[in-house]
One Martini backbone bead per residue (centre of mass of N, CA, C, O) as a GRO file, in nm:
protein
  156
    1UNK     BB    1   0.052   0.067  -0.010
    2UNK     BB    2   0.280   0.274  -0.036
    3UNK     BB    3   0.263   0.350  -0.322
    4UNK     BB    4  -0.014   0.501  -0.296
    5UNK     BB    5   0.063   0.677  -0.168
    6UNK     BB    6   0.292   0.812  -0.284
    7UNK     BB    7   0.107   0.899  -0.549
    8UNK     BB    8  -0.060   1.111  -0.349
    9UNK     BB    9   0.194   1.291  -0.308
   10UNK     BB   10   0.265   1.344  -0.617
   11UNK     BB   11  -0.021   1.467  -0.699
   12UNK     BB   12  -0.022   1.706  -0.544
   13UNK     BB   13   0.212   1.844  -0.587
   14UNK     BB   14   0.194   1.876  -0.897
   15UNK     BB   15  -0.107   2.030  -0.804
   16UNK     BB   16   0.005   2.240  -0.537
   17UNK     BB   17  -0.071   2.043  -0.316
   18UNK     BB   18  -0.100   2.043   0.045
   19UNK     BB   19  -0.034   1.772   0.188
   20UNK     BB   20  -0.130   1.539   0.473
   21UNK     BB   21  -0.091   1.242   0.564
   22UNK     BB   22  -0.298   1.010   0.735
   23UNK     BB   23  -0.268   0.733   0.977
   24UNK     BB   24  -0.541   0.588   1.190
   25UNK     BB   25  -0.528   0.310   1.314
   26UNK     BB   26  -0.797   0.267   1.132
   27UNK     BB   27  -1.096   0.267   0.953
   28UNK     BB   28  -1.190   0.457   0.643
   29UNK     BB   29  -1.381   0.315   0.447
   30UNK     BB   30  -1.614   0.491   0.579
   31UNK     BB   31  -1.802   0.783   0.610
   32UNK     BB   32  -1.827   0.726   0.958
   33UNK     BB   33  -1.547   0.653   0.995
   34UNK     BB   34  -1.398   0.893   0.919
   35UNK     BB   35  -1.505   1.121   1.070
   36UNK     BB   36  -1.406   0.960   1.344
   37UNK     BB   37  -1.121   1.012   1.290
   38UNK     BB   38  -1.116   1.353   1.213
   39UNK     BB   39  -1.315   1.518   1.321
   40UNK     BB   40  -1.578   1.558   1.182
   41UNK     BB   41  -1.839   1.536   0.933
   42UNK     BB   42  -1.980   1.360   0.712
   43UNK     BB   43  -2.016   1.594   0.481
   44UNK     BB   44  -1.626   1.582   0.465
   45UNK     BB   45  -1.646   1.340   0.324
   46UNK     BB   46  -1.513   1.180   0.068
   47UNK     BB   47  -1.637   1.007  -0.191
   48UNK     BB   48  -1.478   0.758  -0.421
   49UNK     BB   49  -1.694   0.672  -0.739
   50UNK     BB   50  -1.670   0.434  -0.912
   51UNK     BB   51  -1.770   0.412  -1.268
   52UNK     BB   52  -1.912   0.261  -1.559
   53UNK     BB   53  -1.968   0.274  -1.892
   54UNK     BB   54  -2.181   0.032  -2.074
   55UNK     BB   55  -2.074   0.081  -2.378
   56UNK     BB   56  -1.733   0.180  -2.299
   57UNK     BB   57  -1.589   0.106  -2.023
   58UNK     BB   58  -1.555   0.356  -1.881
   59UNK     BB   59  -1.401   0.544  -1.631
   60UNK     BB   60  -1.583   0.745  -1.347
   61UNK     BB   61  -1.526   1.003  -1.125
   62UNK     BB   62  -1.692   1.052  -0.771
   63UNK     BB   63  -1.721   1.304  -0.588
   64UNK     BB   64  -1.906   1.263  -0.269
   65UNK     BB   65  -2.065   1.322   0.011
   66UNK     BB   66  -2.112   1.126   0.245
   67UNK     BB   67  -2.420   1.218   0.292
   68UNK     BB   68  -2.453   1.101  -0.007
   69UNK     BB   69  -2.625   1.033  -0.312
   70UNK     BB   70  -2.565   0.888  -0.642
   71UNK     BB   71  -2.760   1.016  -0.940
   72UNK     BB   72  -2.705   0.851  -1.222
   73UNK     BB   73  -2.870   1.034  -1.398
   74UNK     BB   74  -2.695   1.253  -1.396
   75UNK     BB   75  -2.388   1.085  -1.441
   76UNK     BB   76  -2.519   1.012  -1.723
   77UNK     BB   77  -2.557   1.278  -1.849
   78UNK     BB   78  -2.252   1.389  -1.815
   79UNK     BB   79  -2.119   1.132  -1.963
   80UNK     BB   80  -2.339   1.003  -2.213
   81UNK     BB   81  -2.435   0.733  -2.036
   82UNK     BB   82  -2.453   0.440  -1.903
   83UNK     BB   83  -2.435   0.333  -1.550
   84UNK     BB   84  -2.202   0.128  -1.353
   85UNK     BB   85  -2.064  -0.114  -1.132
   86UNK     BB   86  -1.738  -0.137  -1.107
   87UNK     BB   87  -1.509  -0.335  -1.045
   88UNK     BB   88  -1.262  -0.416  -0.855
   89UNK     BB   89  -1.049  -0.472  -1.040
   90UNK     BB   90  -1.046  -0.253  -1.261
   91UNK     BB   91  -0.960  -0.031  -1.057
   92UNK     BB   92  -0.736  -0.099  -0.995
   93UNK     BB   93  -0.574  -0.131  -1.267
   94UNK     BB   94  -0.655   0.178  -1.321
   95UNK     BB   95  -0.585   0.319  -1.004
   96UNK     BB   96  -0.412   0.182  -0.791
   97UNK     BB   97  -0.713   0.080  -0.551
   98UNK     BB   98  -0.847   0.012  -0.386
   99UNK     BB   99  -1.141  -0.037  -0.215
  100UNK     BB  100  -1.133   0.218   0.068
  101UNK     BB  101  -0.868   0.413  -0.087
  102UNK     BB  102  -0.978   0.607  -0.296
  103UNK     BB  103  -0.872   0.829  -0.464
  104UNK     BB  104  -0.854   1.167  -0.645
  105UNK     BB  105  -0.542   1.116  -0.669
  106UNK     BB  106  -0.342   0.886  -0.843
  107UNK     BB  107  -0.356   0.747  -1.056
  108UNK     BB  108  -0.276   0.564  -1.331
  109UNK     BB  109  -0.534   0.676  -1.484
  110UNK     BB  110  -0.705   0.869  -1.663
  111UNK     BB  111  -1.042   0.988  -1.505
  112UNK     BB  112  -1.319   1.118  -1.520
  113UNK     BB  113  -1.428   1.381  -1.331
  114UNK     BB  114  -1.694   1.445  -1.061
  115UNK     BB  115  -1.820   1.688  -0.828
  116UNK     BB  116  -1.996   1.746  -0.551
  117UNK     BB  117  -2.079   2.089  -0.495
  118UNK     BB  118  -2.152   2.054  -0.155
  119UNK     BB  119  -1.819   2.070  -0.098
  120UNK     BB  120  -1.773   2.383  -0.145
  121UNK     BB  121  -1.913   2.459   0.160
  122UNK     BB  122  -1.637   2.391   0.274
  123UNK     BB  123  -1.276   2.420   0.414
  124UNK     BB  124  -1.289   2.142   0.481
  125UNK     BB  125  -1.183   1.823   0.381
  126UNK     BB  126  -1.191   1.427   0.344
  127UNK     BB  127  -0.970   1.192   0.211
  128UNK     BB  128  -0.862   0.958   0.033
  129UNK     BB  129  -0.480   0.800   0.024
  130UNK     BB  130  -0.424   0.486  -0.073
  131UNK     BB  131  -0.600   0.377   0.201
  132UNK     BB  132  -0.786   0.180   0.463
  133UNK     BB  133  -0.610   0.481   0.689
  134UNK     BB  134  -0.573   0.698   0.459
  135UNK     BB  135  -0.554   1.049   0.499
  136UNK     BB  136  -0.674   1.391   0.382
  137UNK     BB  137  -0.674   1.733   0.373
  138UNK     BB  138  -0.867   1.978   0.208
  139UNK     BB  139  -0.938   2.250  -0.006
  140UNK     BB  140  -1.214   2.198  -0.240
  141UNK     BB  141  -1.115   2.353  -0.461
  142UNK     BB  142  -0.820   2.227  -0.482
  143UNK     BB  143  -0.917   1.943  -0.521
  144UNK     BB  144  -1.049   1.951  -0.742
  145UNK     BB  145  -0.821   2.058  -0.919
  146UNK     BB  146  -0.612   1.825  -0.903
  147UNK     BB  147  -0.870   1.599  -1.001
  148UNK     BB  148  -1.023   1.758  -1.256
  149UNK     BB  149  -1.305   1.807  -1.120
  150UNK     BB  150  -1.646   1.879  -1.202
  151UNK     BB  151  -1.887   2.068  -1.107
  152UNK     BB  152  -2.226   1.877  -0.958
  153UNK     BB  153  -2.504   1.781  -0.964
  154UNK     BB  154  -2.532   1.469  -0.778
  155UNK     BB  155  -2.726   1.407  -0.608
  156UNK     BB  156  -3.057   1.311  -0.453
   0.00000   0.00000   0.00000
């Protein structure tokens, strides 16, 4: 797991974003395990969300706040087809991150990303960095523009 860390701090720099990862040592693989590890609210944890489009293949990263559910119909409307759950194996393969680890950056390839606006409304958001114990606090405007993720109603 310390590569995928490596990866989330290396891409962090690159995007100009100061970060600290910490480790929790207990798991944040949940929004709610998360919050309690960060001392934070569950709407400050950011949830990455790898879905495959159903005609493409191709993966697409949403971040989207901790209590909040994403609406599929608005998802697939932004990126121009329907959408599944992409497997758990293609995720490792393309982001280079277990499921419960899943960062917003620092993937092994591009993957396009769209975020929950409503993370824009909090001053420090709380992300996952490449393990399930592994997180970074970082401020939303900064995070949406490291992972090049276009903000948008995602939400139900």
């Amino acid at each position: 797991m310390a590569g995928s860390i490596d990866r989330v701090t290396e891409a962090a720099a690159a995007a100009g974003l100061q970060i600290e990862i910490v480790r929790m040592g207990a798991s944040t693989r949940t929004a709610e395990e998360a919050a309690a590890q960060c001392g934070c609210t569950v709407a400050q944890i950011v949830k990455s969300l790898i879905f495959q489009g159903e005609s493409s293949g191709k993966l697409y990263l949403f971040l989207v706040s901790g209590p909040n559910q994403l609406d599929l119909a608005k998802a697939a409307a932004l990126v121009s087809e329907s959408l599944k759950r992409a497997d758990p194996r293609h995720i490792r393969d393309e982001t280079g991150f277990a499921i419960g680890g899943v960062s917003p950056i620092g993937h092994l390839k591009d993957i396009p990303a769209f975020a929950d606006e409503s993370l824009l409304s909090f001053d420090t958001v709380w992300a996952a960095a490449g393990a399930h114990d592994a997180v970074f606090a970082a401020e939303p405007k900064a995070l949406l523009a490291a992972a090049r993720a276009k903000a948008a109603n995602l939400a139900v």
